[in-house]
C-alpha positions as CSV (number, residue, x, y, z in Angstrom):
1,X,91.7,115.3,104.3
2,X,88.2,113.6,104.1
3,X,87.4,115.9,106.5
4,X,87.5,118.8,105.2
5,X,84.8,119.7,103.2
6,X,82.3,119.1,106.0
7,X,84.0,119.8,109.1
8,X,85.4,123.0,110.6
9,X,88.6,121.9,111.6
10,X,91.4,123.5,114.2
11,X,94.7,122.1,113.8
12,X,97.5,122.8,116.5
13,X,100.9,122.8,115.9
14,X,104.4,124.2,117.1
15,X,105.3,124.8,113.1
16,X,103.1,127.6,110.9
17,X,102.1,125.1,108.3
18,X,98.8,125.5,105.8
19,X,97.0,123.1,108.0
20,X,97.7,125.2,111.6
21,X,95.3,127.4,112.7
22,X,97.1,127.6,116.1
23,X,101.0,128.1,116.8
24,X,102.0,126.5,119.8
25,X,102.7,123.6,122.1
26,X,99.9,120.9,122.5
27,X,100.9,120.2,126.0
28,X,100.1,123.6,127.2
29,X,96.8,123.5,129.4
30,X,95.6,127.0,128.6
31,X,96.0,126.6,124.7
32,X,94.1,123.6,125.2
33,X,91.4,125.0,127.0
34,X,90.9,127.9,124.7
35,X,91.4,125.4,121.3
36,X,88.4,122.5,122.6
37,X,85.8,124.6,123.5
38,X,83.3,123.5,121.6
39,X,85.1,120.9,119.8
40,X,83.3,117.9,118.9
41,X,86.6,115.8,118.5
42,X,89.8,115.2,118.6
43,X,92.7,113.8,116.6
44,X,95.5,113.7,118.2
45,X,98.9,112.9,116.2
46,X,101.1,115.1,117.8
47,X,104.5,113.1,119.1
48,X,108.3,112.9,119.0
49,X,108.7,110.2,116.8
50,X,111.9,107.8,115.9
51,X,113.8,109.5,113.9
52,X,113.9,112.2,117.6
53,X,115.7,108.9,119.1
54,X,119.2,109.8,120.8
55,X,118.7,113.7,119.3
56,X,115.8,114.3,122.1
57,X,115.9,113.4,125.8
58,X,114.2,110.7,126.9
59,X,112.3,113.1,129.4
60,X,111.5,115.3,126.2
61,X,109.7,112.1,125.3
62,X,107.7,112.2,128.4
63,X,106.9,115.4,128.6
64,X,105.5,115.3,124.8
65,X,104.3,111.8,124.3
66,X,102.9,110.8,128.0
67,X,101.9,114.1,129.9
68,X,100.7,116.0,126.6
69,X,98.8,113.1,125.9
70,X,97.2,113.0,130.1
71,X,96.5,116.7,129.4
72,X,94.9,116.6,126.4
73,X,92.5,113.7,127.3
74,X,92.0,116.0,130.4
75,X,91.2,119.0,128.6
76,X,88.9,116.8,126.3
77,X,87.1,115.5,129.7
78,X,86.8,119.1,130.9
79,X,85.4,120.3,127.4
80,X,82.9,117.6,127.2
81,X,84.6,117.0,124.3
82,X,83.1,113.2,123.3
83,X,85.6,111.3,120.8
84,X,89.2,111.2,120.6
85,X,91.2,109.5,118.2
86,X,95.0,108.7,118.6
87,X,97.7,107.8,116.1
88,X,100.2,105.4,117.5
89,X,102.4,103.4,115.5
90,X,102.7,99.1,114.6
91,X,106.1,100.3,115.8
92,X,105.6,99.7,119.3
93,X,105.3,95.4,118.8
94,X,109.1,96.2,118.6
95,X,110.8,92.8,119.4
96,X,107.7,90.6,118.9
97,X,109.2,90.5,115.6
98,X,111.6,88.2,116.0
99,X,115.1,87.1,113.5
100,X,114.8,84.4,111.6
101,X,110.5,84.4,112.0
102,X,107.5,85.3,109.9
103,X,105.4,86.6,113.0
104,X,101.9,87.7,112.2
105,X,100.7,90.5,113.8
106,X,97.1,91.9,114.7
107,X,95.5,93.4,117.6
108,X,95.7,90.3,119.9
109,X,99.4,90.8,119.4
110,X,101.2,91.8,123.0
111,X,103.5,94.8,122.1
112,X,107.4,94.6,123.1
113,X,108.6,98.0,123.0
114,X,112.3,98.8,122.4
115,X,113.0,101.9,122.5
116,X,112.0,105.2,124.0
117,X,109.6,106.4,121.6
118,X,107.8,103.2,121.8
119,X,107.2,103.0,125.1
120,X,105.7,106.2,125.6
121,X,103.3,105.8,122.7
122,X,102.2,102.1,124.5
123,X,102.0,104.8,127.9
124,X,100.0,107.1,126.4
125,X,97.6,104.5,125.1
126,X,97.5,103.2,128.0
127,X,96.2,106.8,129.8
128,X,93.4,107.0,127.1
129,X,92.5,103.2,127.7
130,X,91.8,104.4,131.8
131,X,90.0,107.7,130.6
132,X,87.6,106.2,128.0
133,X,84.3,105.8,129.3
134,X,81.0,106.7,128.4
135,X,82.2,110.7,128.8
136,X,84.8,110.2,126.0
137,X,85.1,107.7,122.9
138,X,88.9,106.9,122.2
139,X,89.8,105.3,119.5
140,X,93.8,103.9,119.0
141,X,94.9,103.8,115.6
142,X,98.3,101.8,115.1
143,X,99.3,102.5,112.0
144,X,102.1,100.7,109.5
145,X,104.8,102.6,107.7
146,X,103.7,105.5,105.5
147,X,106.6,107.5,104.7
148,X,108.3,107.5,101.1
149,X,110.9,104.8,100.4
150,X,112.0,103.1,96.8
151,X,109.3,101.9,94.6
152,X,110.8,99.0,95.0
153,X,110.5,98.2,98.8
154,X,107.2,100.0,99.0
155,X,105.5,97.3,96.4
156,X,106.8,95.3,98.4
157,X,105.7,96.2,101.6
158,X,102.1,97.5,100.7
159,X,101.7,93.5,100.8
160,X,102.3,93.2,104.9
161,X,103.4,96.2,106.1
162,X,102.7,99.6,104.7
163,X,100.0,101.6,104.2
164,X,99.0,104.9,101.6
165,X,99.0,107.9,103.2
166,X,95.2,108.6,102.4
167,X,94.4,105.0,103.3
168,X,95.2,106.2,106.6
169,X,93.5,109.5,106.6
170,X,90.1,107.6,106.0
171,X,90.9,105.3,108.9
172,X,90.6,108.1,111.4
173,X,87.7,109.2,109.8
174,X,86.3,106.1,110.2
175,X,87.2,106.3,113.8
176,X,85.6,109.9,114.2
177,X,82.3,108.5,113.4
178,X,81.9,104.5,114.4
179,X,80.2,102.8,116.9
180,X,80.7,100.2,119.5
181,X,82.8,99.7,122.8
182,X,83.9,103.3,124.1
183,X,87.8,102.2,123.6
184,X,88.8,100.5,120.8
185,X,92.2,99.6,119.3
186,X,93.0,99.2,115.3
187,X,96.2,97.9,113.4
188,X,95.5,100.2,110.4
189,X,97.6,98.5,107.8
190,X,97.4,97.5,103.7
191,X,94.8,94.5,103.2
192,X,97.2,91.8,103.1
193,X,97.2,89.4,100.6
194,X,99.1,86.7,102.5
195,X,97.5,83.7,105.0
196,X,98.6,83.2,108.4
197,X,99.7,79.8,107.0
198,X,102.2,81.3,104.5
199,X,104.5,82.4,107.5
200,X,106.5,79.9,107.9
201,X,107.8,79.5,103.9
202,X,108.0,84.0,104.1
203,X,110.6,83.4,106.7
204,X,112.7,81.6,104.2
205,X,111.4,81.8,101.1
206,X,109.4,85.0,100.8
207,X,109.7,85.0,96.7
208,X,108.4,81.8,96.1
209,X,105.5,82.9,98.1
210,X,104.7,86.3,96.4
211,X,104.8,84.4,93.0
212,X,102.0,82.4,94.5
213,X,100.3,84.6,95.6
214,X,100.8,88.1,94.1
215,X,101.8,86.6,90.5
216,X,101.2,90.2,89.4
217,X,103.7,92.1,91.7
218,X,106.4,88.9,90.8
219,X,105.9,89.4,87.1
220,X,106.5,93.3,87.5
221,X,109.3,92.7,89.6
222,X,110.8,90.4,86.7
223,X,110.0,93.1,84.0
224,X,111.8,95.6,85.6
225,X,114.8,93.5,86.8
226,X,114.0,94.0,90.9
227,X,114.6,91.3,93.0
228,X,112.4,89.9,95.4
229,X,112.7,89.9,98.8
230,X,114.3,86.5,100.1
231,X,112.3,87.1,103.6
232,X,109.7,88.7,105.1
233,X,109.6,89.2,108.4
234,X,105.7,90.0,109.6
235,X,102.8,90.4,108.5
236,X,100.5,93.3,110.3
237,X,96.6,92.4,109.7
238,X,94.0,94.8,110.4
239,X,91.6,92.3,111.8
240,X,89.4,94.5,113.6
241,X,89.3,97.6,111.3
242,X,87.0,96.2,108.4
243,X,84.4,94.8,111.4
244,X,84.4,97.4,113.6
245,X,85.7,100.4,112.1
246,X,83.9,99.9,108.5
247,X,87.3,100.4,107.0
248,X,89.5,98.8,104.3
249,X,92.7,99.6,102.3
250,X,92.5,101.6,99.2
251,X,96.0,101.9,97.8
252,X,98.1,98.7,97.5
253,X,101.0,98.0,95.5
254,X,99.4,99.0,92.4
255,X,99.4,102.6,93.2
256,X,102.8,102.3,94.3
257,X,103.9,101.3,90.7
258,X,101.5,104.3,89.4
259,X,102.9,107.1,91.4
260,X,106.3,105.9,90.4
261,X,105.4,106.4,86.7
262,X,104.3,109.4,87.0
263,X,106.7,110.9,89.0
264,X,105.2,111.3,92.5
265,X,107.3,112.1,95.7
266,X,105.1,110.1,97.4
267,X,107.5,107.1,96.1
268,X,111.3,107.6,95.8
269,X,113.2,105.6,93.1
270,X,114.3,102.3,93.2
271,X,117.4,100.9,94.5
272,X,120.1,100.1,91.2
């Protein structure tokens, strides 16, 4: 973490990992009150996720994503805590994307949540909007997929809807640290390369486009016998992050092809 090497830092978790210092359940009030005092800030990326859809209950949901979130922001009131930062998802615009559409996507964007993890991540932003005042700084982070996948989609989707893993780790650094408005709200997605003007030819013809604009990626692509993608769907554009946050994207498709060749799990292999 970017962190690290000049902040004392207290993770809370309900796992022992090398990163918790506390073993335990976020949404307890008394391990809250004993982990913030003195606590400067807070990063709070603790949440049932979508892959806990239909194994969890929806209440389960609530309980972690809505009323741990009310209690922390509590806690962080009561503490005199100053800045918290949250980790939501681009997942929660949900059926703004729509079939057969190139939608572009920023923070103007309405979100149209779909399913239960997505509407209590929208709730829970929603309770650290109404708490953010001059008493606590809350920053919302909504970031764009992260997780491993084939090289091959990955390149792909670093161009309008992924993000590195680090990339995103600096963000909320970023957001620990900025100034401005007391609540602020970031897409936290790869820089894209595409113009809102290119959405309508994505839609249909999302190959032609890359090989105008990414000539690059398209001659790779060729080289190592992938196919292009014959749409593209949406485009998520951090509008707000470079101007307000002071942040920008790192790791595009580039490192993508990189940690591929050199083996990293980061990157799982390509489709046949």
């Amino acid at each position: 973490m970017p962190l690290a090497g000049d902040s004392e830092i207290l993770g809370i978790d309900r796992s022992p990992f090398s990163t918790t210092h506390l073993v335990g359940d976020f949404a307890d009030a008394s391990l809250l009150r004993d982990a913030l005092a003195g606590a400067d800030a807070i990063i709070h990326s603790a949440a049932l996720h979508a892959p806990h859809v239909g194994n969890v209950c929806d209440d389960e949901f609530r309980r972690v994503n809505v009323e741990g979130t009310r209690l922390l922001g509590e806690a962080a009131l009561a503490a005199g805590v100053k800045r918290l930062v949250f980790t939501s998802t681009t997942a929660l615009y949900g059926h703004a994307v729509v079939p057969g559409r190139c939608i572009w996507i920023d923070e103007t964007t309405e979100p149209q949540p779909r399913s239960i993890y997505h509407r209590t991540k929208l709730e829970a932003e929603k309770i650290l909007e109404n708490m953010a005042g001059l008493n606590l700084q809350v920053r919302i982070l909504r970031m764009s997929r992260s997780f491993p996948e084939p090289g091959n989609v990955m390149a792909v989707y670093r161009l309008h809807r992924g993000v590195d893993i680090r990339d995103v780790a600096d963000a909320h650094a970023a957001a620990l640290k900025n100034g401005g408005d007391h609540f602020q709200r970031h897409v936290v997605s790869v820089g894209t390369l595409f113009e809102r003007g290119d959405c309508e030819d994505l839609a249909i013809d999302a190959a032609s486009v890359i090989r105008l604009r990414v000539p690059a990626l398209a001659a790779e692509f060729e080289r190592r016998k992938w196919p292009l993608p014959r749409t593209i769907d949406r485009i998520y554009a951090s509008t707000s992050a470079g101007a307000v946050l002071g942040w920008h994207s790192r790791f595009g498709y580039g490192e993508v092809l990189a940690q591929l060749h050199r083996g990293s799990l980061d990157v799982r292999p390509p489709f046949p």
